[in-house]
N, C-alpha and C positions, 0 to 999 in steps of 0.2 A: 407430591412432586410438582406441586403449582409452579414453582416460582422457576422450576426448569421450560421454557416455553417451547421447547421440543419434543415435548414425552408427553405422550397422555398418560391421565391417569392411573391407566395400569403398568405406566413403563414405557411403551412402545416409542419408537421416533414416529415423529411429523412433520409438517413443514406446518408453521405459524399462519392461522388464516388470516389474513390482513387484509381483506375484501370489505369490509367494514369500518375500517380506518380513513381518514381523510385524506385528500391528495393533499400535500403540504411540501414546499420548500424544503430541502434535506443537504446537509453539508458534510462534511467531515474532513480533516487534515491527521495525516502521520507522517511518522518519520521513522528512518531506517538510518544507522551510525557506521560507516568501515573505519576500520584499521588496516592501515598500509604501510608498506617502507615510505619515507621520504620522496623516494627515486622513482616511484611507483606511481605516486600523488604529482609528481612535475610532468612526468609522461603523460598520462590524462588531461592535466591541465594545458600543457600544451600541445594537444591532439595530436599526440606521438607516437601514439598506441600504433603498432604494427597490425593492429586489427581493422583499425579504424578510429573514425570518434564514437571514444568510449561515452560521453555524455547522450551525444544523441540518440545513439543504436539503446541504450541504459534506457533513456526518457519513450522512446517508442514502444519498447518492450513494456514498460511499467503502466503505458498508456492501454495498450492493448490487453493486457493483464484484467484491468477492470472488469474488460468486456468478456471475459472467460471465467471469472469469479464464482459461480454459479456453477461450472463445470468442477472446479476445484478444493469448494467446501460443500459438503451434504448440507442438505436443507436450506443452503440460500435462495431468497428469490432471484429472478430475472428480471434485473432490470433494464430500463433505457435509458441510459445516463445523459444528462446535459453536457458533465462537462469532466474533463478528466488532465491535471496540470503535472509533471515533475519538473521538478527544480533541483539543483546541484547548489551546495557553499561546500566551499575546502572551513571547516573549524580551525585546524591548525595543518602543519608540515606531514603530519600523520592521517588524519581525521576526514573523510568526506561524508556530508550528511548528505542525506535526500528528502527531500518533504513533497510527499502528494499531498493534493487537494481533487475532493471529488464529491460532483452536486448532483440532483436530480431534482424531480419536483414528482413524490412517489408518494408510497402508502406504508413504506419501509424505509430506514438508513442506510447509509453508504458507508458504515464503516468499516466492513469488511474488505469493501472494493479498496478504499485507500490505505489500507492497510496490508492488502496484496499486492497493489501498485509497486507500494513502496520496498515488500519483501523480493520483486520479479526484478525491481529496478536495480537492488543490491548485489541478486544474485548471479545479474547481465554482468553486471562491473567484474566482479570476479573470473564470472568465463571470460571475458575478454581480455584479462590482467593474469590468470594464471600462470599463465608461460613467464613472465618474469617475478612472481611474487607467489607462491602458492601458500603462503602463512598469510594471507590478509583475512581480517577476521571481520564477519559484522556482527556486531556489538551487541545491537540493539534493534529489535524494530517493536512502535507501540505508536499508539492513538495519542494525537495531540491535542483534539478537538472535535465534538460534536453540534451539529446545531440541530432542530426540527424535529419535529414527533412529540408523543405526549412526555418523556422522558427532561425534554427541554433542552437547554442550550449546558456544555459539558466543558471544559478545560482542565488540564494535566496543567497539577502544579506546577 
């Protein structure tokens, strides 16, 4: 079971000792894809939402998200993060992507964090859009990019 780095030997879970590890620069970017009506996507974009702005209540949520990641997946560490970004692009009339980015300067990666970001960010957009759209779907959420650690620097086709 080596190559599982949560189990010891006999099976059991652990949290990964990285006391040992170097403090080093750590990056990572994702992204999370919705599908929307049309009508849905112009409402947002022009901050029509009867909830509010959907982007920014979305970008605060997925920021904060980071900082509870450790609460949310077993065996994450805790980190202190330097930095934690969301960003909005509408893709097409249908389509809003979200891309975290999120850095630290630790002894572990942050891909977890920006990839939770990203999944809190998708799932804000939704709670604030279902009242008029409950069929929006998100797509997709996955890793765009790693940098730091002994692993090295990583990029999705």
């Amino acid at each position: 079971m080596s190559d599982l780095t949560h189990f010891d030997d006999s099976g059991a879970s652990r949290m990964v000792d990285v006391g040992e590890k170097p403090i080093t620069l750590r990056r990572a970017r994702a992204e999370a894809v919705l599908r929307m009506q049309p009508e849905t996507l112009r409402l947002i974009s022009d901050r029509k939402m009867a909830k509010g702005d959907v982007f920014e209540v979305a970008r605060l949520a997925g920021i904060m998200a980071t900082k509870r990641t450790q609460d949310l997946i077993p065996l994450c560490h805790s980190l202190g993060l330097d930095s934690a970004q969301v960003d909005f692009e509408t893709i097409d009339d249908e389509r809003l992507r979200i891309e975290t980015s999120v850095s630290v300067h630790g002894r572990t990666g942050v891909e977890m964090e920006a990839m939770t970001a990203a999944s809190i960010a998708a799932l804000t957009v939704y709670d604030m859009c279902k009242a008029v759209d409950r069929g929006m779907e998100i797509e997709s959420v996955h890793l765009l990019e790693k940098q730091g650690g002994k692993s090295g620097h990583w990029v999705r086709d």
